[in-house]
C-alpha positions as CSV (number, residue, x, y, z in Angstrom):
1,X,133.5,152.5,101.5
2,X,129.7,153.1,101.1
3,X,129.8,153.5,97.3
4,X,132.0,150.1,97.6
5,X,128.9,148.2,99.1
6,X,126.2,149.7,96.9
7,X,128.4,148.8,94.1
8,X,128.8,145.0,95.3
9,X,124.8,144.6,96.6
10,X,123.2,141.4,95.6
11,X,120.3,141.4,93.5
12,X,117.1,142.5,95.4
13,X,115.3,139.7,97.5
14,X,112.5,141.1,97.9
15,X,109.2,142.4,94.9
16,X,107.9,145.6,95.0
17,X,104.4,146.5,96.7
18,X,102.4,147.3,93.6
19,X,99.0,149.7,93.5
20,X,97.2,151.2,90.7
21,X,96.5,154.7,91.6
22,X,94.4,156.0,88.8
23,X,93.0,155.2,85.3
24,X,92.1,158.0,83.1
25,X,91.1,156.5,80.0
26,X,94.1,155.0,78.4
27,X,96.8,156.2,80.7
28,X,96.8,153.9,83.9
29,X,99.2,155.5,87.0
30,X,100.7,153.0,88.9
31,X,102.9,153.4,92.5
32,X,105.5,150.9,93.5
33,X,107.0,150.8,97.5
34,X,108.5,149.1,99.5
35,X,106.5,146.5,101.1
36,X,108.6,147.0,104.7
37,X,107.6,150.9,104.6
38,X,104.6,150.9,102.3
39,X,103.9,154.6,103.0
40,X,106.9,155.4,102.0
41,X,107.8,157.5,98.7
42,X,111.7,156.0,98.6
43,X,113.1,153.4,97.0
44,X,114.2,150.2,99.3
45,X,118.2,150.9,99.8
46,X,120.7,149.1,97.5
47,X,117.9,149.4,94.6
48,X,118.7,151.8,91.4
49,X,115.0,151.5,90.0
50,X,112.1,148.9,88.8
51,X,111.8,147.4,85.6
52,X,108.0,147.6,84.7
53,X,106.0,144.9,82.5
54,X,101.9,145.3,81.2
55,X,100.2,142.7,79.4
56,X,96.0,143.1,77.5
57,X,93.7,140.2,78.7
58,X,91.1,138.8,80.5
59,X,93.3,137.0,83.2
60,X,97.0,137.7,83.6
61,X,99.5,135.8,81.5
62,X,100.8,132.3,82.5
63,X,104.7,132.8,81.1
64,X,106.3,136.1,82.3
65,X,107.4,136.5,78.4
66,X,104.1,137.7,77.9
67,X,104.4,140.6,79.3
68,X,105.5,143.9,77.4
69,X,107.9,145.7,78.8
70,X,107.1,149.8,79.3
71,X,109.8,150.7,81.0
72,X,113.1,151.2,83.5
73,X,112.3,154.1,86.5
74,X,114.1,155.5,89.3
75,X,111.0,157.1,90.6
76,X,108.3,155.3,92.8
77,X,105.2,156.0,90.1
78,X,105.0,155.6,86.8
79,X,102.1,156.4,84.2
80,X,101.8,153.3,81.3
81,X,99.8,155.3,78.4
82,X,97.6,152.0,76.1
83,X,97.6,152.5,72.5
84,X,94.0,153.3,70.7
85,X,94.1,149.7,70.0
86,X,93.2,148.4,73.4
87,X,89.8,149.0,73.8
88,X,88.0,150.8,76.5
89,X,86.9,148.1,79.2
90,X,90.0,145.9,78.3
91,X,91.6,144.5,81.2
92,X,95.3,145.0,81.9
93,X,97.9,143.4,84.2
94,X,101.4,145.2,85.5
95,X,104.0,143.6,87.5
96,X,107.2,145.0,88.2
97,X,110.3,144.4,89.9
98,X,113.5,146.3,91.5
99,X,116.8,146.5,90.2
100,X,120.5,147.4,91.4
101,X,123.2,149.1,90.2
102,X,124.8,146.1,89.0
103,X,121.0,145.9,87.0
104,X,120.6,142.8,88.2
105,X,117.1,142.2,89.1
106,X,115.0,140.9,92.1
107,X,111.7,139.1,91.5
108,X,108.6,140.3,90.2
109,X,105.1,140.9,91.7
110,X,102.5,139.4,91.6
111,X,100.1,140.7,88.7
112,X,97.9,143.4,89.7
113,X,94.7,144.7,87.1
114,X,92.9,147.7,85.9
115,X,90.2,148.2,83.5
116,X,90.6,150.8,80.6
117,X,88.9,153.9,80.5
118,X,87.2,153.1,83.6
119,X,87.8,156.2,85.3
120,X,89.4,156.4,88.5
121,X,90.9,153.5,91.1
122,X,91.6,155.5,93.9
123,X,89.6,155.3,96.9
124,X,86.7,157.2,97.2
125,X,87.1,159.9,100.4
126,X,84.0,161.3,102.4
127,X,83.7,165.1,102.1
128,X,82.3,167.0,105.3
129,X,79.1,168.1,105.6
């Protein structure tokens, strides 16, 4: 019975809490949870992954067509590795949303940013004296 109501689940009504964990030169590392449990390293239930999208620009695109798509993941992080191309200081948007099993998707994000080959985005911790 409980493979029955994954199987029939609606679409996900709900977008992914997105977060930009770390940017070592061209490889940005992004997390995704659940906004309701944010601390959280499981997927939201009656979801089978997220569908993640990265665009190159100043200021994120105004269709969602724009976007390139790098990927489908079961998993809660994902590294998105830039081409030489995009040059160091280039600004880059993600967004991402879930998916069931039926692959029928939920809505996206809104666009979050990192910088290229600006080192790292997670926050800075205080070390003991």
């Amino acid at each position: 019975l409980a493979l029955i109501m994954i199987a029939m689940a609606a679409a996900p009504g709900f977008s992914p809490l997105l977060t930009v964990t770390k940017v070592n030169g061209s490889i940005v590392t992004l997390r995704m949870a659940d906004r309701n449990a944010p601390s959280s390293k499981r997927r939201p239930l009656y979801t089978a992954g997220l569908s993640v999208f990265s665009y190159v620009g100043d200021t994120p695109p105004t269709q969602a067509t724009d976007f390139s798509f790098e990927g489908n993941t079961g998993r809660m992080t994902i590294d998105v590795e830039f081409p030489p191309s995009v040059a160091t200081g280039a600004s880059v948007w993600f967004t991402c949303f879930y998916f069931n099993n039926r692959k029928e998707s939920g809505p996206a994000c809104s666009p979050i940013s990192a910088t290229i080959g600006a080192g790292s985005n997670m926050p800075m911790l205080k070390l003991a004296a």
